[in-house]
C-alpha positions as CSV (number, residue, x, y, z in Angstrom):
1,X,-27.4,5.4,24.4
2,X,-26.7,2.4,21.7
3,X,-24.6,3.4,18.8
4,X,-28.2,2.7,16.9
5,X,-30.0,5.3,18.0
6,X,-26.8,7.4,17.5
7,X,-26.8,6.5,13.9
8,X,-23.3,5.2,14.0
9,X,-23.3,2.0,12.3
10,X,-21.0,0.0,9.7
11,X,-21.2,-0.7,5.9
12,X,-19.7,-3.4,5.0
13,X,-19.3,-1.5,1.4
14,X,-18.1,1.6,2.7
15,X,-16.2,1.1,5.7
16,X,-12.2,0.2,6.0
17,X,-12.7,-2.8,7.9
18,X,-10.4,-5.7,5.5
19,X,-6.8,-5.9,5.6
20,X,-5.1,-6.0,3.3
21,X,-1.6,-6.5,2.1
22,X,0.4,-4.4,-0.5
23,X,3.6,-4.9,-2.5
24,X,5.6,-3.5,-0.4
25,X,4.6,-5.6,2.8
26,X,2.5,-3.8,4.6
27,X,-1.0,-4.1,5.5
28,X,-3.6,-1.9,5.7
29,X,-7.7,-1.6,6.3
30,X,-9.8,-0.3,3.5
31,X,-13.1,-0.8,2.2
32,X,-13.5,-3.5,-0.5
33,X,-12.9,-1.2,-3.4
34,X,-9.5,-1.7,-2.2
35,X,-9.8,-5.1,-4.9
36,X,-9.3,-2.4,-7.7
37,X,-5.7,-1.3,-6.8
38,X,-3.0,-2.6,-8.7
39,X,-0.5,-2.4,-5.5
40,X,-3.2,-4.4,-3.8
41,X,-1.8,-8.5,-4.3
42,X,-3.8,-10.1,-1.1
43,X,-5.7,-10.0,1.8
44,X,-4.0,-10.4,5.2
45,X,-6.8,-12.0,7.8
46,X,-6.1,-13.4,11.5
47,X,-7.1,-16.5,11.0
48,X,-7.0,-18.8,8.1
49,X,-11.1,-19.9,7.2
50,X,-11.3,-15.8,7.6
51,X,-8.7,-15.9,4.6
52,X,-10.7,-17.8,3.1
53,X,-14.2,-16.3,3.6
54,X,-13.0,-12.8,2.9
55,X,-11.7,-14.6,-0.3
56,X,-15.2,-15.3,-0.9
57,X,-17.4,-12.2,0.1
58,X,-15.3,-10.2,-2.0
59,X,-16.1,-12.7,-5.4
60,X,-19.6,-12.9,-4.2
61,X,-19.5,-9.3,-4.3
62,X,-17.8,-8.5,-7.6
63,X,-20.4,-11.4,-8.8
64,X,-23.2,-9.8,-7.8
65,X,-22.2,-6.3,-8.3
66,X,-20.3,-6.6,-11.5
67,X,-21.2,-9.9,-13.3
68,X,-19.8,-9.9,-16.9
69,X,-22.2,-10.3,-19.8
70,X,-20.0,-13.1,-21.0
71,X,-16.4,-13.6,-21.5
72,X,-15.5,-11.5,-23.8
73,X,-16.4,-9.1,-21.4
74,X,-15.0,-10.7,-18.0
75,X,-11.6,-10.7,-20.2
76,X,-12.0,-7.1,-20.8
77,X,-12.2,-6.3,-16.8
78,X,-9.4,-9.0,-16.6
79,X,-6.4,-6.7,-18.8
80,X,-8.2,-3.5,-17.7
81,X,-9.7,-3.7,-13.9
82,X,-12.0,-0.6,-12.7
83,X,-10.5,2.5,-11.1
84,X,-11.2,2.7,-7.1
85,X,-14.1,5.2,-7.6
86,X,-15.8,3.1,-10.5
87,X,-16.0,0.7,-8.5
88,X,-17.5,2.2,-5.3
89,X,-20.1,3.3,-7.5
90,X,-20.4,0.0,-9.0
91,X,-21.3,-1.4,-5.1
92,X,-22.9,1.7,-3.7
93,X,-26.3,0.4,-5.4
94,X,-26.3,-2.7,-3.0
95,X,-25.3,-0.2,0.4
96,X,-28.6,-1.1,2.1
97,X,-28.1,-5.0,2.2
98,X,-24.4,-4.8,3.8
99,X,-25.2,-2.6,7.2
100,X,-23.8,-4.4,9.8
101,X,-25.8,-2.6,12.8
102,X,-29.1,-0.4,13.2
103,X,-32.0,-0.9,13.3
104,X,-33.2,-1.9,9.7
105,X,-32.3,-5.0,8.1
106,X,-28.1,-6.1,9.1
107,X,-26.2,-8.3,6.8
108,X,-26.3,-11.8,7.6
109,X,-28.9,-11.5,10.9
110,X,-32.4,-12.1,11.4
111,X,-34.6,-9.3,11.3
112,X,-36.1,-10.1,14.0
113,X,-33.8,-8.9,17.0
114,X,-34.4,-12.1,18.9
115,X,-35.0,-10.7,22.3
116,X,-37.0,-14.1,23.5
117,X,-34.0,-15.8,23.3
118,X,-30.8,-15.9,25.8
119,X,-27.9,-14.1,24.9
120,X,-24.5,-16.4,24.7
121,X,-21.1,-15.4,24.2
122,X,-19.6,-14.2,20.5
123,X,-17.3,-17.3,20.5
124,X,-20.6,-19.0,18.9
125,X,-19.8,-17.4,15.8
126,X,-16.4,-19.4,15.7
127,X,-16.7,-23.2,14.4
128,X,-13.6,-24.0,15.9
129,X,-15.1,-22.9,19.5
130,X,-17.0,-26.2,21.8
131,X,-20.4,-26.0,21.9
132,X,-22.8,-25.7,25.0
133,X,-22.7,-29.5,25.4
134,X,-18.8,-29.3,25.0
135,X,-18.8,-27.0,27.7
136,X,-20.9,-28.5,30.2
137,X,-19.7,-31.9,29.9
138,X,-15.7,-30.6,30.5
139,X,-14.7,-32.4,27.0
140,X,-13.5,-29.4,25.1
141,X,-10.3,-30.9,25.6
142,X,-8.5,-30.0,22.0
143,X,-10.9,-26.7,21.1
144,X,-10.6,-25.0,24.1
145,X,-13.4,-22.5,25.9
146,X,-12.6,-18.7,26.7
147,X,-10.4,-18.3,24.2
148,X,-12.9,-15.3,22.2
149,X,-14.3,-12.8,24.4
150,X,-14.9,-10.3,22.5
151,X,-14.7,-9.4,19.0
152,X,-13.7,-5.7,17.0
153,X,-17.0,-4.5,14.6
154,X,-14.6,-6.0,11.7
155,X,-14.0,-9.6,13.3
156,X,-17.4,-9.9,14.2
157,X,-18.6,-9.5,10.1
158,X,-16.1,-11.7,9.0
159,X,-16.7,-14.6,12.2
160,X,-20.8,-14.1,11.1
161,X,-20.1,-14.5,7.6
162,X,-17.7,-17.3,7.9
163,X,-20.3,-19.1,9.9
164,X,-22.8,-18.4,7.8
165,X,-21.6,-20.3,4.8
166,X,-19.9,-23.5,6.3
167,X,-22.6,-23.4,8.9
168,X,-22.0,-27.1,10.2
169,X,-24.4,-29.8,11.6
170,X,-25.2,-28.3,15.3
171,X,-28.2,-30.3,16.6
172,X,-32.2,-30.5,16.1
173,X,-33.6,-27.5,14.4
174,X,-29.8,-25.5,13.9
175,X,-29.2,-25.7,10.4
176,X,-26.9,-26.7,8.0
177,X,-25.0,-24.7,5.2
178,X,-26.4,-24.4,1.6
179,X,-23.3,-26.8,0.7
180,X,-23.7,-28.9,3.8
181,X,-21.1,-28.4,7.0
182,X,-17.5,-28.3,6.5
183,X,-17.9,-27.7,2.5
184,X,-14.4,-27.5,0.3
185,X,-14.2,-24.5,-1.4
186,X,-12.0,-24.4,-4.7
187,X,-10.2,-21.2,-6.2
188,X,-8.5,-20.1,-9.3
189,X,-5.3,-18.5,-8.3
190,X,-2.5,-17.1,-10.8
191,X,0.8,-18.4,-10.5
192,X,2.5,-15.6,-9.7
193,X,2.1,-14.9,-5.7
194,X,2.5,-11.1,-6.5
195,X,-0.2,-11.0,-9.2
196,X,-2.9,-8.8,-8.0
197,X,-5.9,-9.2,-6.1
198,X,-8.4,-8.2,-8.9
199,X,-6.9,-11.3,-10.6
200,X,-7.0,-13.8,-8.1
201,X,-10.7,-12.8,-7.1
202,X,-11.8,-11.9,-10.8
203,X,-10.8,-15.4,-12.1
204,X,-13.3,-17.1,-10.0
205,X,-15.8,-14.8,-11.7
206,X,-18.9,-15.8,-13.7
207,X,-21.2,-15.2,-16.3
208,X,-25.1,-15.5,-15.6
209,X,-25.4,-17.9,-18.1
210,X,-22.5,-20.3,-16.3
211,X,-24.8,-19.3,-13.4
212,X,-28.2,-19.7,-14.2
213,X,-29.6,-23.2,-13.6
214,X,-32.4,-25.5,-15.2
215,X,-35.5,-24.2,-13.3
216,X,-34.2,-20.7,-13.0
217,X,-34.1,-16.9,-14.3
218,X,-31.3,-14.3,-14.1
219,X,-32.4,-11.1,-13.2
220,X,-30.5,-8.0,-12.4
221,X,-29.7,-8.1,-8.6
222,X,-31.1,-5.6,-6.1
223,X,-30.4,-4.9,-2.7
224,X,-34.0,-5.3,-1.7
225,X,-34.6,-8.9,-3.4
226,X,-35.1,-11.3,-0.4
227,X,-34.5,-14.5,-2.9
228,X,-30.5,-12.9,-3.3
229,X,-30.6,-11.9,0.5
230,X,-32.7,-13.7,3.0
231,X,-31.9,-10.8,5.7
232,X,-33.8,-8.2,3.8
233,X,-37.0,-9.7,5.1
234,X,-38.4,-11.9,7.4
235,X,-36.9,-14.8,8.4
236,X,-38.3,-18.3,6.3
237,X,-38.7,-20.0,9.8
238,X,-38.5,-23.5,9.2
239,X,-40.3,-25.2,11.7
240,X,-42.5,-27.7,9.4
241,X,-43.0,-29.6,6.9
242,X,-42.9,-27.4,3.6
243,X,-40.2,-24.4,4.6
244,X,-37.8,-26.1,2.7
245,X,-36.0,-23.5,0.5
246,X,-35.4,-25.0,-2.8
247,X,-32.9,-23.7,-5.8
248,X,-35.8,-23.3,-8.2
249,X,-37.1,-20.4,-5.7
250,X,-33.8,-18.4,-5.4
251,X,-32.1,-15.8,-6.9
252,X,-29.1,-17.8,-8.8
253,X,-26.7,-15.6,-7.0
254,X,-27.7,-16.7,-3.7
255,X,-25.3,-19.4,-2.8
256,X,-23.1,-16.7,-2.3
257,X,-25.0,-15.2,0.3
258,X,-26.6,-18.4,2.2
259,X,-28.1,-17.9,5.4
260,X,-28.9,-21.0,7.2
261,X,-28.5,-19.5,11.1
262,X,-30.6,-16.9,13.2
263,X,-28.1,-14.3,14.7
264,X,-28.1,-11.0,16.1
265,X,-24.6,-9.2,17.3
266,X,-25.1,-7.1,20.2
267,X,-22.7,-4.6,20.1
268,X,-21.8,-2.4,22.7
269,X,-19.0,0.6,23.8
270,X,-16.3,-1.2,25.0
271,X,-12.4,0.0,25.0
272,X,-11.1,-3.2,25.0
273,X,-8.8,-5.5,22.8
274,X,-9.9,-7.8,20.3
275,X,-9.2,-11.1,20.8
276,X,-9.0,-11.6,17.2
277,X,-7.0,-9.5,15.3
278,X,-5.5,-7.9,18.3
279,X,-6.5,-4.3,17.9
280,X,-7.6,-2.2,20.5
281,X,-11.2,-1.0,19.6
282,X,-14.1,1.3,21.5
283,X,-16.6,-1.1,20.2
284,X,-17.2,-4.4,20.7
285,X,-19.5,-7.0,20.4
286,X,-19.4,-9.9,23.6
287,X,-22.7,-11.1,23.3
288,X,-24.9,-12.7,20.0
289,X,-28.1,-13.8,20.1
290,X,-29.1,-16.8,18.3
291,X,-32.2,-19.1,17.2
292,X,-32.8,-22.6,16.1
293,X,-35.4,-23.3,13.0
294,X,-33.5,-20.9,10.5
295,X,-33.3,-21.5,6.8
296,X,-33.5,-25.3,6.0
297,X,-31.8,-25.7,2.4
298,X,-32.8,-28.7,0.7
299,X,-32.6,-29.9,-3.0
300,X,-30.0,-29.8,-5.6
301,X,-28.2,-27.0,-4.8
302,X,-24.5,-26.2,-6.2
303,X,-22.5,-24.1,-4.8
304,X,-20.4,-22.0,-8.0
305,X,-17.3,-22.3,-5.5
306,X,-17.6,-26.0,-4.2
307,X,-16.4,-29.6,-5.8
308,X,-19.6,-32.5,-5.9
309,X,-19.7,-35.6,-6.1
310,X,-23.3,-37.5,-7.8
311,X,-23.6,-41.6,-7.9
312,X,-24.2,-42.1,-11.6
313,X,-25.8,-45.0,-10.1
314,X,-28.7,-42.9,-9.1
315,X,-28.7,-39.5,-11.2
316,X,-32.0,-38.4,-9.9
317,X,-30.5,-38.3,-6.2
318,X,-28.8,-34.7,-5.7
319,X,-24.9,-34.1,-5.8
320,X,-23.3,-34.3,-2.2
321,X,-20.6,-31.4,-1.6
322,X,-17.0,-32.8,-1.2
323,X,-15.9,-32.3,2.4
324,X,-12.8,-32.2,3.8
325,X,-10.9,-35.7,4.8
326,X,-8.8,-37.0,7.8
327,X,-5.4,-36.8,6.5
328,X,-6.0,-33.5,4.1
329,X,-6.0,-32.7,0.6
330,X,-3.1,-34.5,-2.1
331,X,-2.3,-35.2,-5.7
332,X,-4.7,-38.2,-4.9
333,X,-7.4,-35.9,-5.2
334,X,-6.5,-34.1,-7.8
335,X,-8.2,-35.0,-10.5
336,X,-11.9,-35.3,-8.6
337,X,-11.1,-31.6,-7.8
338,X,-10.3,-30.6,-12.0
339,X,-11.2,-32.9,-14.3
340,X,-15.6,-33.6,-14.9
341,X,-16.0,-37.0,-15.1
342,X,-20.4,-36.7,-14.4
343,X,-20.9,-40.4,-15.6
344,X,-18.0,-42.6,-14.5
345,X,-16.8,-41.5,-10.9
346,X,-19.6,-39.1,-10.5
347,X,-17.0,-35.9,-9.6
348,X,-18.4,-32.0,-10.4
349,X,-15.3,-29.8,-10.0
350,X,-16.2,-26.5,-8.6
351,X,-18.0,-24.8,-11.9
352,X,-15.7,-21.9,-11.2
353,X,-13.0,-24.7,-12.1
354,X,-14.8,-25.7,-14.8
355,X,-15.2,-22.4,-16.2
356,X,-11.9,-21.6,-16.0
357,X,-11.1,-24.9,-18.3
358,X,-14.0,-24.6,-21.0
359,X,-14.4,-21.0,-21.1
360,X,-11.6,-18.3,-19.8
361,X,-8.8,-20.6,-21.1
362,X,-10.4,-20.8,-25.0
363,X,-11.3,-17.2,-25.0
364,X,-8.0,-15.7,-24.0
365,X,-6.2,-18.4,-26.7
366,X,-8.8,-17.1,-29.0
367,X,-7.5,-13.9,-28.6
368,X,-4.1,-14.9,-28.6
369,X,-4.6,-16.6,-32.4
370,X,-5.6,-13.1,-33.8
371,X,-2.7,-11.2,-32.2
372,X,-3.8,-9.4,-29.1
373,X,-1.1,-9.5,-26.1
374,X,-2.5,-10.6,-23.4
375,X,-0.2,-11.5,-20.1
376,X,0.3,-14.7,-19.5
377,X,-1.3,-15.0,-16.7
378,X,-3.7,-17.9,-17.7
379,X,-0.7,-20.1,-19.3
380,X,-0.2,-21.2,-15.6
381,X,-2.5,-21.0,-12.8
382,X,-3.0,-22.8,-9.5
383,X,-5.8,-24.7,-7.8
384,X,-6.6,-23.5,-3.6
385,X,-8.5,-26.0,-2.2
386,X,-9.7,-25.3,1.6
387,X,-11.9,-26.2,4.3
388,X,-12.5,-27.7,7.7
389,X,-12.0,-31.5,8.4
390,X,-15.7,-31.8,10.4
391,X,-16.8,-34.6,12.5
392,X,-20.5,-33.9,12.4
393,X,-20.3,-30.7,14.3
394,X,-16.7,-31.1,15.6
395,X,-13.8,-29.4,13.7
396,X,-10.8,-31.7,13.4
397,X,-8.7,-29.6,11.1
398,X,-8.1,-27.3,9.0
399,X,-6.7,-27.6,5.4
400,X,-5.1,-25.2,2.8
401,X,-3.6,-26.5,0.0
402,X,-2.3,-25.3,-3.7
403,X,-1.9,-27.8,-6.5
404,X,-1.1,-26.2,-10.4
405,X,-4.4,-26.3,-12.5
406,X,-3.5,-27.2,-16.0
407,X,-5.8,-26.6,-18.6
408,X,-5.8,-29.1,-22.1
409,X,-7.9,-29.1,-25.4
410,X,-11.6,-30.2,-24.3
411,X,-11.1,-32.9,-26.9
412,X,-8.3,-34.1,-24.9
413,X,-9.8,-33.6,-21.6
414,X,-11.0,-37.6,-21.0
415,X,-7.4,-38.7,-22.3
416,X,-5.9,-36.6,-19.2
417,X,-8.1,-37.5,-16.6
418,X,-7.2,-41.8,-17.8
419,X,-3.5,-41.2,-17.2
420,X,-3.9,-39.1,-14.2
421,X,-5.9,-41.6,-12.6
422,X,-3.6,-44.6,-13.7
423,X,-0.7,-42.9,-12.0
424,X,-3.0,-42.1,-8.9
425,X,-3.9,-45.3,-8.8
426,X,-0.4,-47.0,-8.9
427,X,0.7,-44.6,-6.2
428,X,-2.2,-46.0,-4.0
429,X,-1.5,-49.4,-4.6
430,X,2.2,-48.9,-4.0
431,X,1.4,-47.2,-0.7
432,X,-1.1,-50.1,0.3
433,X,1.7,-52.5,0.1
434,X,4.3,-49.7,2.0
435,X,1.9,-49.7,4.6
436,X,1.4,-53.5,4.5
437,X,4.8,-54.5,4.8
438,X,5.9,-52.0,7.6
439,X,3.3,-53.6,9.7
440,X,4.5,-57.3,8.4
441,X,8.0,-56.1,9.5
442,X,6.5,-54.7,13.1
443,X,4.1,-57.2,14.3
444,X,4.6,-61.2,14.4
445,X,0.4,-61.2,13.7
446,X,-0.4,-58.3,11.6
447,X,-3.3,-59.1,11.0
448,X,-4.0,-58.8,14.8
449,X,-2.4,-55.3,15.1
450,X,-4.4,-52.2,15.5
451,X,-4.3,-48.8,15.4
452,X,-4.3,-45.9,12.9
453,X,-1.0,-46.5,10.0
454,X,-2.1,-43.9,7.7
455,X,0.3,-41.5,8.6
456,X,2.3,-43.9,6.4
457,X,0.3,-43.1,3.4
458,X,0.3,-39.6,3.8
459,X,4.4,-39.6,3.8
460,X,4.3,-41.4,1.1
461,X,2.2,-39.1,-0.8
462,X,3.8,-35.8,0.4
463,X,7.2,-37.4,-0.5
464,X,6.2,-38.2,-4.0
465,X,3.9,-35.1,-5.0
466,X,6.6,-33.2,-6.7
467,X,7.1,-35.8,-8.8
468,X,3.5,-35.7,-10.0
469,X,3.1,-32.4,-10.7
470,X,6.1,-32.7,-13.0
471,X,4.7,-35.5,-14.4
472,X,1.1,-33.8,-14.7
473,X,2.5,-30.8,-16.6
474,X,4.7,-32.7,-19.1
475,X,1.0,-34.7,-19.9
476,X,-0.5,-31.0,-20.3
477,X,2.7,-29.9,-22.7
478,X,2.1,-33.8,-24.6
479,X,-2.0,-33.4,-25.0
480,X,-1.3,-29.4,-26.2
481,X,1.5,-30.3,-28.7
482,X,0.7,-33.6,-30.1
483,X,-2.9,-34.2,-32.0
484,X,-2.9,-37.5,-31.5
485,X,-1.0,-39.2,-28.0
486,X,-3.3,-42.3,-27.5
487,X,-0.8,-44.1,-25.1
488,X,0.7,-42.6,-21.5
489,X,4.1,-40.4,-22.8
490,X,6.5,-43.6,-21.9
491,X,9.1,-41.4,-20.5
492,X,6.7,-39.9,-17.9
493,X,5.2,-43.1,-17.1
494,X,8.4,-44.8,-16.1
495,X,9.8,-41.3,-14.6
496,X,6.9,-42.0,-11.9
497,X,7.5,-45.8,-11.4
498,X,10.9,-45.4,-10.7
499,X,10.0,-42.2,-8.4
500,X,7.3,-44.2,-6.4
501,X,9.4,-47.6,-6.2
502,X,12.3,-45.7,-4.6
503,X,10.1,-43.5,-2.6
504,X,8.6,-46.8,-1.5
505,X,11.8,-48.4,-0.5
506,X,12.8,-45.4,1.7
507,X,10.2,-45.2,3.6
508,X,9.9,-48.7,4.4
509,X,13.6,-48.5,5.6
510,X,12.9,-45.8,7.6
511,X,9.6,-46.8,9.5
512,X,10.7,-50.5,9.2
513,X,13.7,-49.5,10.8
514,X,12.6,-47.0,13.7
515,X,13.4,-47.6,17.4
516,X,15.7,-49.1,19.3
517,X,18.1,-51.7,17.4
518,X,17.5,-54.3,20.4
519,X,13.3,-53.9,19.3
520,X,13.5,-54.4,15.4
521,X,12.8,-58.1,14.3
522,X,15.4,-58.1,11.4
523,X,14.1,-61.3,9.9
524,X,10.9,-60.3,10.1
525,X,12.3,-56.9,8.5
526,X,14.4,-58.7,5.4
527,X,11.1,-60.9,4.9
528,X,9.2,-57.9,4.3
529,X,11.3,-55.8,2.3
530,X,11.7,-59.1,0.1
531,X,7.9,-59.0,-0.3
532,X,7.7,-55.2,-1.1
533,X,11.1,-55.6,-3.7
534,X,9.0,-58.2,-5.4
535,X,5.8,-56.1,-5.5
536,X,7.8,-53.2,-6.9
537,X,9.4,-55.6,-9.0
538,X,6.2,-57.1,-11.0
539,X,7.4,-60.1,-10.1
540,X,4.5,-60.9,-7.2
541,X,1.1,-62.3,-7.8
542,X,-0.3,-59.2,-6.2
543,X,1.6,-57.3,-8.5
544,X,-0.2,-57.1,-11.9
545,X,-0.9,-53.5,-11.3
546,X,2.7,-52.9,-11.7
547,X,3.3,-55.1,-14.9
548,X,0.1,-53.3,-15.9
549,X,1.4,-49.6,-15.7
550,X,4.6,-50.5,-17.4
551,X,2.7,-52.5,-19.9
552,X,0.7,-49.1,-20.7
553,X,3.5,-46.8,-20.6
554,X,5.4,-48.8,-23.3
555,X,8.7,-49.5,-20.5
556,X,10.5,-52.5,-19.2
557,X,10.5,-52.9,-15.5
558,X,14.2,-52.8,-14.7
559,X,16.6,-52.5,-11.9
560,X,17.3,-49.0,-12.5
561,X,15.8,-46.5,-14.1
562,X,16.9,-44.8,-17.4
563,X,17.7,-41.5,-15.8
564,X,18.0,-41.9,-12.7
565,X,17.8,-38.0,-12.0
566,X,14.4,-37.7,-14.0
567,X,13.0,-40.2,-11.6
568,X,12.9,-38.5,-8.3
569,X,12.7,-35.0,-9.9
């Protein structure tokens, strides 16, 4: 007898199937009204895009269940969270769209149960796991088969969800996530790494009006509207012309739930151990079923957790989601990630970023200018950029990165993003001729020489990214303090020259250098360290970005800096 016609099944609202990790260390399984606790500070998942995706259920949920009326309000649930039981109440109205099994509509799966199809293994669900052709043609030689045979109920929810919306490119009629495949996601996080979980989910929390597009209408969410969640009715097959689902058509709260795949779990009695999460469990699912020709997305949608990119060559085409890069996420992208900049390089921060920026920040200083005390728990706050590195359908990575998110009058806002992206812009130059002059110093033809050097960039970057955070907040303590600061802070500006020029010369040293002492051509070496001491120097034709920076920053290129411990801080 199935657990179905038993009438065991999960809810996703109601059952303890998160972990999640308390003050004091330890982690336990609860139900998502678990977010409400104050000893609550994360949640502690197997595997890091589960982190990530449990990150976002739980703010799609609080969004959907909870949505402040504006931010007066959302500041109100900020300093004075729900109790555990308000806010089980708060989600028990939406019960019916999270069962995970039976035989009425299941979260995330086609209604349909898809018994003309084949059943294949659970490992589908993963997007690090090779795909049929992977497996057939032996080349799964990095993302190995067999590695997933069977999942716990709680692994299988989070591996369907997680699928669900970074859904990557997987051949003719298999569609593609909402925000394309391998989407970035960006979060607001607090600085403190023991502030709760309410906060670090409930600052990535809108109002319907941030929400609510051109072309749209906000209406109170129910568990039975098919434009919030596809899975409470029949699929929107998509096998013409004409099924494309458009944002005009949608609930705005759907991004949060996308569903561009066909699946059905099949689960089963099984005493077995998950090869997730480790856990011994007596029910398992081994098998999914799934079907092409599911939700085809199309049109300008934005994702409220994503970073875009538009041409502002050609504003009528839609925004393309940023993905992740070979190489990961750095200071370099920075300001794409924080700063809008719609009509020069075309980047849309995330408009939970943006939110944060023009709306959360003002309210709570607001607050602050008629006396209310208020933690200071939006004076500092970080940035959590993640995602999969794809190649098409092929995961080549996976990145998790935190960056501080500082926050500046709005007035001051294009005067930030100019000096940021002079800095950036030096540092890339300055790599270039790094890289250059390594290879100068390696190969008698250079210009001959192939092969992948950008692992020479990205030292270069990791070694100097303290430096620009250091520099990036004393540009958000000049732009808060100072009405008027039309010129880069001078002493900031030659801080980071002297940090990149020395950071420059080390690492040429060091991978000029490498080897055996027999191998190294040492007047090929001197020649090119001569060339990069001039480039550094200002003194090179190529150099005018140099002269230009120091120019700008109102400081004289010199053999040493002014302080020399400032420099490389």
């Amino acid at each position: 007898m199935s657990f179905e016609e038993q009438g065991t099944t999960m809810n996703l609202l109601t059952a303890c199937w998160l972990p999640f990790r308390t003050r004091d260390g330890t982690t336990t399984y609860r139900a998502p009204s678990a977010v409400a606790d104050p000893e609550v500070i994360d949640l502690a998942l197997p595997r890091a895009d589960f982190q990530g995706a449990a990150h976002q259920f739980l703010i799609g949920l609080l969004q959907t269940a909870l949505p402040p009326q504006d931010h007066g309000d959302w500041l109100d649930r900020f300093i004075e969270p729900p109790s555990i039981a308000e806010l089980e109440s708060i989600f028990a109205p939406f019960n019916a769209a999270f069962e995970l099994d039976g035989e009425r509509a299941r979260f995330m799966q086609d209604l349909d149960p898809l018994k003309d199809v084949k059943e294949t293994t659970v490992s589908g669900l993963l997007i690090d796991s090779p795909g049929a052709n992977g497996v057939k043609n032996n080349t799964d030689f990095f993302v190995k088969r067999g590695r997933v045979d069977a999942m716990c109920e709680d692994c299988s929810a989070l591996a369907l969800f997680t699928m669900q919306i970074n859904a990557p490119a997987g051949g003719a009629g298999i569609r593609v996530g909402l925000r394309g495949g391998g989407p970035l996601t960006t979060l607001v996080l607090p600085e403190l790494p023991d502030a709760s979980l309410w906060s670090r989910l409930w600052l990535n929390v809108l109002t319907p009006k941030a929400l609510t597009r051109s072309g749209q209408t906000w209406k109170a969410p129910r568990a039975d509207d098919d434009t919030l969640f596809l899975w409470m009715a029949s699929t929107r097959v998509s096998d013409k012309k004409g099924t494309e689902v458009l944002p005009d058509s949608m609930h705005p709260l759907h991004p949060y739930w996308s569903m561009p795949r066909r699946f059905r779990l099949l689960f089963e009695d099984a005493s077995c151990r998950c090869d997730i999460c480790g856990r011994e469990t007596t029910r398992a699912v081994r098998h999914i079923r799934a079907k092409k020709q599911g939700t085809n997305y199309d049109g300008p949608w934005l994702h409220p957790l994503t970073p875009y990119r538009r041409d502002p060559k050609k504003p009528s085409e839609p925004p393309l989601s940023t993905k992740g890069q070979p190489g990961g996420l750095g200071y370099q992208h920075w300001s794409n990630l924080v700063l809008h900049d719609a009509d020069t390089s075309g980047a849309l921060p995330a408009l939970v970023v943006q939110d944060y920026i023009a709306g959360k920040v003002p309210v709570v200083d607001e607050e602050r200018r008629f006396g209310e005390e208020i933690a200071a728990l939006l004076k500092h706050t970080r940035l959590w950029a993640f995602g999969h590195d794809m190649d098409n359908m092929k995961p080549r990575g996976w990145y998790s990165v935190e960056m501080p998110l500082v926050a500046v009058p709005p007035a001051q806002q294009e005067r930030l993003r100019t000096w940021v992206q002079q800095c950036t812009e030096l540092a890339r130059q300055v790599a270039w001729m790094v890289r250059a002059q390594v290879k100068n110093a390696w190969f008698a033809r250079p210009s001959d020489a192939k092969g992948d050097m950008s692992h020479i960039d990205l030292q270069f970057y990791d070694a100097t990214q303290g430096a620009f955070f250091h520099a990036l907040h004393a540009f958000q303590q000049a732009l808060t303090e100072v009405d008027d600061t039309p010129r880069l802070p001078s002493g900031v500006a030659e801080a980071w020259y002297f940090t990149l020029k020395h950071e420059a010369l080390a690492l040429f040293e060091e991978q000029a250098l490498s080897g055996a002492l027999e191998a190294v051509d040492l007047q090929r070496a001197t020649a090119a360290r001569r060339q990069l001491l001039n480039f550094l120097a200002g003194r090179s034709k190529g150099s005018k970005v140099i002269r230009q920076f120091a120019e700008t920053g109102g400081f004289v290129l010199s053999a040493k800096p002014a302080t020399t411990e400032e420099s490389v801080s």
